[in-house]
C-alpha positions in Angstrom: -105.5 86.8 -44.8 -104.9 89.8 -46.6 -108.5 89.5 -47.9 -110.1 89.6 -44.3 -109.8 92.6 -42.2 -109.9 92.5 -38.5 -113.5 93.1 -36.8 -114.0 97.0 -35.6 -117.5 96.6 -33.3 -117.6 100.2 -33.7 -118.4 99.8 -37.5 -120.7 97.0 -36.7 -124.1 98.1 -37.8 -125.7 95.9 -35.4 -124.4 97.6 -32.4 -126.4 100.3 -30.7 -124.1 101.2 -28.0 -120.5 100.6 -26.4 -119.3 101.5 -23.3 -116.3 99.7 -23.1 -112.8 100.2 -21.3 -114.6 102.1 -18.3 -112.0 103.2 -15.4 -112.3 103.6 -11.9 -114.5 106.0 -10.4 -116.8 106.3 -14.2 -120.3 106.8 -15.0 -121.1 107.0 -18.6 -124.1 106.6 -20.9 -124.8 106.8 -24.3 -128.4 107.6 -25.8 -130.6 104.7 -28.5 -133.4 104.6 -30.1 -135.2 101.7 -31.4 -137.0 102.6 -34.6 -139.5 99.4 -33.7 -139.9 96.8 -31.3 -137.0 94.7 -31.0 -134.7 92.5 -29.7 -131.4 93.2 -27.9 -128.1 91.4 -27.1 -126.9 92.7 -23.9 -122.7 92.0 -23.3 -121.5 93.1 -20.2 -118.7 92.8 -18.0 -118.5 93.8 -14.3 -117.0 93.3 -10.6 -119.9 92.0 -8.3 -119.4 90.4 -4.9 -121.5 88.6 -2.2 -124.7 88.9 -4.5 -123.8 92.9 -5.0 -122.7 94.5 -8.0 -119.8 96.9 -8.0 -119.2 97.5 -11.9 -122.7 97.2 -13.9 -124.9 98.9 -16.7 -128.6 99.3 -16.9 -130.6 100.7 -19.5 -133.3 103.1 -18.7 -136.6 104.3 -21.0 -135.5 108.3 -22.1 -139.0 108.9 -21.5 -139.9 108.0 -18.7 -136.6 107.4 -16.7 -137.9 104.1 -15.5 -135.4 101.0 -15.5 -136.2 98.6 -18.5 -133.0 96.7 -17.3 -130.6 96.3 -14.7 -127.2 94.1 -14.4 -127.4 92.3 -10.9 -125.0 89.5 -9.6 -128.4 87.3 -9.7 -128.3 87.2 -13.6 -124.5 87.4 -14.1 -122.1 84.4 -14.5 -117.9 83.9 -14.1 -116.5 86.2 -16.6 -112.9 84.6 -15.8 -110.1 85.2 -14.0 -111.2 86.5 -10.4 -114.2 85.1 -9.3 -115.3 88.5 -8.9 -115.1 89.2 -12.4 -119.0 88.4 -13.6 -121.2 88.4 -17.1 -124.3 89.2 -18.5 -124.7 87.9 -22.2 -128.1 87.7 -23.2 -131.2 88.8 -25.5 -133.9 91.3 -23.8 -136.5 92.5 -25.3 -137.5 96.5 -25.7 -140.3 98.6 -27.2 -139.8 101.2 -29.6 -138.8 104.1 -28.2 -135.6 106.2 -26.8 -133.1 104.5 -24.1 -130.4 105.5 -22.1 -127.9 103.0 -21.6 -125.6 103.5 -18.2 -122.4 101.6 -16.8 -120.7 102.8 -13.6 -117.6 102.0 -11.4 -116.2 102.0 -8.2 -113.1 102.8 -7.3 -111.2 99.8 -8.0 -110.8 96.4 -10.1 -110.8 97.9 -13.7 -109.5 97.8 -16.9 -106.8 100.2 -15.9 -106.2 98.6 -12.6 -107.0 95.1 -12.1 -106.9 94.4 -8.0 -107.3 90.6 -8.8 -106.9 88.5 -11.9 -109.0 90.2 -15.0 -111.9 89.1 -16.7 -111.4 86.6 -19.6 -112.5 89.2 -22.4 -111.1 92.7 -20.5 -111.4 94.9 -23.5 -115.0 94.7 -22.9 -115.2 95.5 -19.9 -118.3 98.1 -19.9 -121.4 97.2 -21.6 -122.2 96.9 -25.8 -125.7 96.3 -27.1 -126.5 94.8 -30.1 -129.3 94.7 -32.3 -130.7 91.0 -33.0 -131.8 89.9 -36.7 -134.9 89.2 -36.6 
């Protein structure tokens, strides 16, 4: 045990971005750029409702401003706890180029005030991206 020291994502090489324990009433982003084309693990937790999201990222081209990718209840699953509680864990795929990844609130049901039972992974709660091997 001694030999092993606990995972810190924020030293992870892999990951491009985290926008993790996001509060009420947030909208953050953090600015990537993708030397070449390349695959991308998106993680991200959110409150969505009745097909609507609530809680979500998107990523959007620097550029150009336009939406590469956007977190809707259509392409989430049960993230545990409330049914509310939803998750986006997948692989997308972006050109080179600069991106800026987003992830907004509302006004209730986060990680510093659940209004219902909390996601299974709270911590996370936000939205990390990961560079994929290829």
């Amino acid at each position: 045990p001694e030999d092993v020291l606990p995972y810190e994502p924020e030293n992870d090489p892999s990951t491009l971005v985290q926008l993790t324990g996001i509060r009420d009433h947030e909208r953050q982003r953090a600015r990537f750029t993708l030397e070449e084309d390349s695959r991308v693990r998106v993680y991200s937790i959110g409150e969505g409702k009745g097909g609507k999201m609530y809680d979500y990222g998107w990523i959007e081209n620097a550029s150009t401003g336009r939406v590469v990718w956007e977190m809707t209840y259509r392409m989430t699953e049960h993230a545990g706890g409330v049914t509310k509680n939803r998750l986006y864990d997948d692989v997308i795929f972006l050109r080179r180029g600069d991106y800026i990844a987003y992830y907004e609130t509302d006004g209730s049901h986060s990680i510093t005030h659940w209004n219902g039972a909390p996601p299974s992974d709270p911590v996370n709660w936000g939205i990390t991206l990961y560079l994929v091997d290829k």
